[in-house]
N, C-alpha and C positions, 0 to 999 in steps of 0.2 A: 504494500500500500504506500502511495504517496504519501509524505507525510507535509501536513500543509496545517493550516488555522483551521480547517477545517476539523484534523483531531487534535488539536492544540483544544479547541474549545470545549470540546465531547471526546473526550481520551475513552469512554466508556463505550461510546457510539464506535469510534473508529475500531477498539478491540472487538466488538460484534460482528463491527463489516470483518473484517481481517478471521475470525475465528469461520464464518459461514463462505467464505471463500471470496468474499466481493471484493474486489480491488478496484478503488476510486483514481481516476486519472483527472489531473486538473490542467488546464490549460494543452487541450493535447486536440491538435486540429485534427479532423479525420476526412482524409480525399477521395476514399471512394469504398461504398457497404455493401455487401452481396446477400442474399439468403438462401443454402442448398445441401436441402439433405437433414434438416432443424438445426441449422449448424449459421451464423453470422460470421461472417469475414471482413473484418475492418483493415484497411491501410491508413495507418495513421504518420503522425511525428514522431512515434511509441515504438514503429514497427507493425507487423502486423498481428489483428489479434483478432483470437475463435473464441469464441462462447454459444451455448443455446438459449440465453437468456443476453438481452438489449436495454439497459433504460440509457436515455440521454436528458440531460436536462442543461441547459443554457440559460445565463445569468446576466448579468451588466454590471460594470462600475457604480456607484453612487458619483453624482453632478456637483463633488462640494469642491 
């Protein structure tokens, strides 16, 4: 797992993700997604990366 503010803030939360296998990638472009076979295929900045399970979620700066 990245280690970021993210489990800086929830060390508790980030131990959960990291114990059930999730691994949180922060700031990590991804240029192109396939799906075949229940299998996703990412090419990222990261490399490339399989999983049968996808969430993405995208954030913004604050304007201060």
């Amino acid at each position: 797992m990245e280690f970021s503010a993210f489990t800086m803030s929830s060390p508790a939360l980030g131990e959960a993700f990291e114990c059930e296998g999730i691994r949180v990638l922060l700031r990590t472009q991804v240029s192109r997604v396939s799906y075949a076979d229940a299998v996703f295929v990412l090419a990222s900045d990261a490399g490339e990366l399989c999983s049968e399970q996808l969430l993405i979620a995208t954030g913004r700066r604050p304007h201060t």
